[in-house]
N, C-alpha and C positions, 0 to 999 in steps of 0.2 A: 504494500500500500504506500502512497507516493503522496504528497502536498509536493502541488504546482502551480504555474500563474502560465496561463493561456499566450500565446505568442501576441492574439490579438491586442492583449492589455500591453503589454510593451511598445506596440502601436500609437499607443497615444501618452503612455506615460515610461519613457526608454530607461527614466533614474527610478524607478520601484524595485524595491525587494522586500523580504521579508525575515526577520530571525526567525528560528524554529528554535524552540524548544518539546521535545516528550519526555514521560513523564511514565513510567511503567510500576505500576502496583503500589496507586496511593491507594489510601484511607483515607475516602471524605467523610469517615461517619462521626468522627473521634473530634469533640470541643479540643481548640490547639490556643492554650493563651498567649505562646508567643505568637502566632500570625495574630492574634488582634493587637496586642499591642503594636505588631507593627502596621496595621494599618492604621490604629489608631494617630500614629507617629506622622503617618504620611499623610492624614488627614490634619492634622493639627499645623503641617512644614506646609501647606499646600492654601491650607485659610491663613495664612503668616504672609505666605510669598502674593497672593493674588489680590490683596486688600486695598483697594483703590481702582483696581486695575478691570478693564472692558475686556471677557473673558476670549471672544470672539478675536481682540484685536494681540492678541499674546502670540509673539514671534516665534516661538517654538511651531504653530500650528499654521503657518503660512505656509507651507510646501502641501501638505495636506488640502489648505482648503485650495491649493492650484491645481491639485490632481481631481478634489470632488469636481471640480468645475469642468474639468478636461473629461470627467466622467460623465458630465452632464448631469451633477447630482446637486439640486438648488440647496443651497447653503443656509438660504432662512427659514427653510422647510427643516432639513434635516442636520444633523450635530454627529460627529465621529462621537465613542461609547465615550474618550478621557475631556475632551468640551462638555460632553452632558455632565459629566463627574464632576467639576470643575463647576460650573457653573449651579449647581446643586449647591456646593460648598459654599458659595457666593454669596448664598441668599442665608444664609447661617444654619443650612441643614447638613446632618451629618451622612454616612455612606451607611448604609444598616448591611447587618451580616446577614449571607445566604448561608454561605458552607465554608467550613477551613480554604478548601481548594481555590472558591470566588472570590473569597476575603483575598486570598494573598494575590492572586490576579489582580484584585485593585488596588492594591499595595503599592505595588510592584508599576501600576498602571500610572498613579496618580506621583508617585515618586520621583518616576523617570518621565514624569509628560510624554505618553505615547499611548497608542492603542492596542488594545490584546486582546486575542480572541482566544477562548476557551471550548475544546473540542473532545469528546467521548470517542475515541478512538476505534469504541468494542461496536459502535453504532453506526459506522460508516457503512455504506454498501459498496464504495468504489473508492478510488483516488479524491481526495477533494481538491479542488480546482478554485481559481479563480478566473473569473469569466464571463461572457455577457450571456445572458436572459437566453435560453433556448426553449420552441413553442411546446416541447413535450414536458418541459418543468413544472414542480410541484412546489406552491406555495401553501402558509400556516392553513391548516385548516383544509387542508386537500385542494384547496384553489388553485387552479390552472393559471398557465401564463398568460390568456388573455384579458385585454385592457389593461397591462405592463408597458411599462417601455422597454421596446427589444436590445434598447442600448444598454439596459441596465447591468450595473457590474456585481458580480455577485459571488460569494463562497460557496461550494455546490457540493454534493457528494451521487453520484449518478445524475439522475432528473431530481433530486431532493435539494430543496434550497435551504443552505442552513445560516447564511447568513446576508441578507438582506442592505441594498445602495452601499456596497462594498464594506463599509466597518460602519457601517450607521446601526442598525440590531440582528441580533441572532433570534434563528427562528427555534419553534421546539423542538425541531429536527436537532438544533445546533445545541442545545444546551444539555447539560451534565445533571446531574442527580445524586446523590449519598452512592451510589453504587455503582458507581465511576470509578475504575481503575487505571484505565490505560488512556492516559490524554496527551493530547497535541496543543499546544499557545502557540500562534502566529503574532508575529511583533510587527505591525505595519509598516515601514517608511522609504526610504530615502537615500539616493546617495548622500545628499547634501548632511543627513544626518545619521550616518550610517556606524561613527562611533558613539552614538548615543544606541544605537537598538544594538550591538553588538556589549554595549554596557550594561541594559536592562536583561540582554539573552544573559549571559552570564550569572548577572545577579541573580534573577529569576531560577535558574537552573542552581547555581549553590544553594538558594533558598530552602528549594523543594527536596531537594538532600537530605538539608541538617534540618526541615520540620516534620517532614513525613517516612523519610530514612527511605527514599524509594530510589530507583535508578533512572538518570537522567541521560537524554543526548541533545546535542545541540546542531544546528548548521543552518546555512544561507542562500536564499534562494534569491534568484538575480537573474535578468536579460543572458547573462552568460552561464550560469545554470541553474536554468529554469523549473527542478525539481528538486528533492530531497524526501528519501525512502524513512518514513514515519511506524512501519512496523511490519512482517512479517522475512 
């Protein structure tokens, strides 16, 4: 099983890559009070750092919103997952806890200002991909592709869409549960910021080590190689 990015999406955006991170035989069941305190940490560094500031206008997140746009994906409409986190923050609301696993994904998210996607390994039916809209795709809810935009860029695993206008939401197909073992995190970005997701793959990855004693790999997916084998 492979995570890849479609040749088309290099087409319009040639600086994408992705960090990978997997993640083989966690324990999401088990309360972990060091990931909240570090979330909590990163919640607390992140309403410190943003205080004043127009969340939308924060220079980390300018390569990002040139690609949504390259995506064709309206910017006032929809927010990449670490903007909506962020600007949650904003308003003096805190990040509430799903599961050890989410928790430290947003940790880890909000930390490093970047986006991460969160993936069940054991739930895939194919390769996931990233890629535009195809008419035999499956949206939440069993909804078919049509009245989509066919340009739309998307996380996919066969015709299952599991993550929705490229890092803006993950579908049910796409999310995890207590009984999640084997996962994948995709780090979105950038050449231009590619020793930052190469920072957060790392961190991310020692992380998940020393909280949940599991075994981790790591690697980089790019224009120049456009894939990396996630399990089997």
């Amino acid at each position: 099983m492979f995570m890849k990015i479609n040749p088309s999406i290099f087409e319009k955006q040639s600086d994408y890559l992705i960090g990978v991170v997997v993640a083989e035989g966690v324990d999401n069941t088990k309360e972990n009070k060091a990931i909240t305190e570090f979330l909590n940490e990163a919640v607390a560094r992140q309403k410190q750092l943003i205080s004043g500031l127009v969340i939308k206008e924060i220079k980390e997140f300018e390569p990002y919103h040139n690609a949504m746009r390259n995506f064709g994906i309206s910017l006032s409409r929809f927010q990449m997952s670490v903007e909506a986190l962020l600007k949650r923050l904003s308003k003096g609301d805190d990040v509430p806890s799903i599961s050890p696993v989410v928790d430290l994904s947003n940790a880890v998210c909000l930390y490093h200002r970047i986006p991460i996607g969160t993936h069940d390994i054991d739930s895939l039916i194919d390769d996931i991909e990233i890629r535009h809209v195809k008419d035999d795709d499956i949206f939440e809810g069993g909804e078919d592709s049509s009245g989509f935009d066919k340009e739309e860029v998307v996380y996919a695993s066969g015709n299952t869409i599991r993550t929705r206008r490229w890092i803006w939401r993950q579908m049910p197909a796409g999310r995890i549960n207590p009984a999640s073992k084997n996962l994948v995190f995709p780090l979105d970005g950038f050449t231009a910021n590619k020793e930052t997701i190469l920072a957060a793959r790392d961190d991310f990855s020692s992380r998940l080590k020393q909280y949940f004693n599991c075994e981790t790999k790591v690697g980089l997916i790019d224009k120049d190689s456009p894939s990396f084998r996630i399990s089997g």
